[in-house]
C-alpha positions in Angstrom: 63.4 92.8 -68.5 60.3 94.1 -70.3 61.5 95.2 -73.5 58.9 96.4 -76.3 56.3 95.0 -73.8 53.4 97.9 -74.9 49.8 97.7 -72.8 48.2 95.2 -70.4 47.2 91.2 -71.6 44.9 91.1 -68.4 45.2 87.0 -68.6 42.7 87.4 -71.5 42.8 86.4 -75.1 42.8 89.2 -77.3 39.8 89.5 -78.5 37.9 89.3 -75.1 40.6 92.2 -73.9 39.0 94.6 -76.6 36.2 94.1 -75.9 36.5 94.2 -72.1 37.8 97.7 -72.5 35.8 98.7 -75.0 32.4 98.1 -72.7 34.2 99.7 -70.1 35.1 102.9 -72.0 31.7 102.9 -73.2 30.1 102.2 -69.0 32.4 105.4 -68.6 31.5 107.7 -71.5 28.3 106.7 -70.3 28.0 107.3 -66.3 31.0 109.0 -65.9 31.9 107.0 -63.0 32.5 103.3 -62.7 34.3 101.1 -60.2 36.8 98.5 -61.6 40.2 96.7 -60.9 43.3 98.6 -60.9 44.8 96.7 -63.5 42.0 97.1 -65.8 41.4 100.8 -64.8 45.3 101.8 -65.6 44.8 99.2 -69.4 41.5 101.5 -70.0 42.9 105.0 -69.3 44.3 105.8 -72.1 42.0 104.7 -74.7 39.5 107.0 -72.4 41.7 110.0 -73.2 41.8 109.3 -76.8 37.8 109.0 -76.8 37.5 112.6 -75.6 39.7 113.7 -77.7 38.3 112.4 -80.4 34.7 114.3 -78.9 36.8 117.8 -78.6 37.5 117.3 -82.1 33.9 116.9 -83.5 34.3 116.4 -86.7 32.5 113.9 -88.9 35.9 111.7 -89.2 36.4 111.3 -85.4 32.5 110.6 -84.9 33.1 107.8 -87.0 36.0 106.8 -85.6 34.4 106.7 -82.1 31.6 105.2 -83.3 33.3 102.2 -84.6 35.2 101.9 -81.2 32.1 102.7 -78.8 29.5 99.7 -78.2 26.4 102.4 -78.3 25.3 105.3 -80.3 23.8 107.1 -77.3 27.8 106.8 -75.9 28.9 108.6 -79.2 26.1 111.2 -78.6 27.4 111.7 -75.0 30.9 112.0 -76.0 30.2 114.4 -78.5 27.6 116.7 -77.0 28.6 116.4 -73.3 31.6 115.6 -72.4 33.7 116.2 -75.5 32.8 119.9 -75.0 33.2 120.2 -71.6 36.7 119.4 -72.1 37.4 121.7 -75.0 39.9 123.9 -73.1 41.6 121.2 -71.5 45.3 119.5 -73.1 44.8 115.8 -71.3 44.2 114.2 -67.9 40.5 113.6 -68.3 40.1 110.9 -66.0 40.7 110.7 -62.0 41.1 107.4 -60.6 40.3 106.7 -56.8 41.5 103.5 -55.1 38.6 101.8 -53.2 40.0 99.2 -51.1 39.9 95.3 -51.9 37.7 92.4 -53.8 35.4 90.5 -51.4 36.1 87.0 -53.2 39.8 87.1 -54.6 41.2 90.6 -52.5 42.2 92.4 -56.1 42.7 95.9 -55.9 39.4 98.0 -56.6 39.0 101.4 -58.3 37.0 104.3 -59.2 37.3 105.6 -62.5 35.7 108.7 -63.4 35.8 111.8 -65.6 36.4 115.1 -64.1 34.0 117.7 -63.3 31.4 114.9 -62.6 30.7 115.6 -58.9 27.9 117.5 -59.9 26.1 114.4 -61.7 27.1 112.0 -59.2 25.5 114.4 -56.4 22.6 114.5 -58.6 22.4 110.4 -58.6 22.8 110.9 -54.7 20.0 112.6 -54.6 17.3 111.0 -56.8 18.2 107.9 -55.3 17.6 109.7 -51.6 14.4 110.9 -53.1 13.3 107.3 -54.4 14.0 105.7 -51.7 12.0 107.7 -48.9 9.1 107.9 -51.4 9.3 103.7 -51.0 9.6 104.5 -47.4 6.5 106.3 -47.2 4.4 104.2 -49.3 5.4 100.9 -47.0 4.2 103.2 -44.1 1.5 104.1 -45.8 0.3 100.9 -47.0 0.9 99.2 -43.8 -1.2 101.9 -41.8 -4.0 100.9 -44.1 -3.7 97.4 -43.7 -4.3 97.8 -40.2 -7.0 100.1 -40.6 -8.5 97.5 -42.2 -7.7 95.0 -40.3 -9.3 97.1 -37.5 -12.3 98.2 -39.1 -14.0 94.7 -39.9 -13.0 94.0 -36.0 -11.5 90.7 -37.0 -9.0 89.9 -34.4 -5.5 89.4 -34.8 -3.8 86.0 -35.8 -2.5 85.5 -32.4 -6.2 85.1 -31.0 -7.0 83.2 -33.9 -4.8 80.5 -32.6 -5.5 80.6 -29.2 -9.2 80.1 -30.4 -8.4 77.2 -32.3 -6.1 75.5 -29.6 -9.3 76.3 -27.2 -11.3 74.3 -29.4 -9.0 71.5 -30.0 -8.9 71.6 -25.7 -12.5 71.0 -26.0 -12.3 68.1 -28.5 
């Protein structure tokens, strides 16, 4: 039996535990999405929760107190402007997590973690990332049309009769 057994050891000393979850919490407060273990997603939820509600409190006493458990001032600026705020109305429950199949190299369980109400963001990623990537598209095109062009226009031949030229020529020899 597990009696007074409070939180998750992860197989990690204790120091390299706090700081595992606090760079996670931070990754989260961050990106407001981020894929993790399912052990190490259920030992980081609840120190989530209390981050926000430390940001729907605002005051100077629970900036400081985020900002001594957060790895970055621009996460205790996010917590505070953005997403502490947008869960002002809310009692708990700030985080969804979404199961996402298995490990390649050891088969652990795998898991989305992510605030709510950030569909809107992550669509946003989506779709810069669309974006970036057909503008790379078109410049390949682009610069391979040119190439050819070139290629074309000083009427050098190709590098397949190149070599059938110099095979010729070694025929000759």
């Amino acid at each position: 039996m597990r009696h007074k057994v409070a939180g998750y050891k992860l197989g990690r000393t204790t120091s390299h535990r706090r700081s595992l979850l606090r760079n996670l919490v931070t990754s989260l407060i961050l990106e407001e999405r981020i894929e993790t273990t399912v052990p190490k997603a259920k030992a980081m939820r609840p120190i989530a929760e209390k981050m926000i509600t430390l940001g729907k409190r605002g005051d100077l006493e629970a900036r400081r107190q985020a900002h001594a458990y957060l790895m970055t001032s621009a996460a205790v600026d996010r917590l505070f402007e953005t997403v502490g705020p947008r869960f002002g109305d809310r009692e708990g429950g700030f985080t969804r997590m979404v199961r996402a199949g298995w490990q390649k190299g050891d088969g652990a369980d795998k898991a989305f973690v992510e605030l709510l109400g950030s569909e809107k963001l992550q669509e946003e990623k989506r779709e810069k990332r669309a974006e970036a990537r057909a503008k790379r598209a078109a410049e390949a095109k682009k610069a391979m049309e040119e190439s050819e062009a070139q290629l074309q226009a000083s009427g050098a031949s190709g590098p397949s009769d190149e070599g059938a030229s110099k095979e010729k020529d070694k025929d000759k020899e």
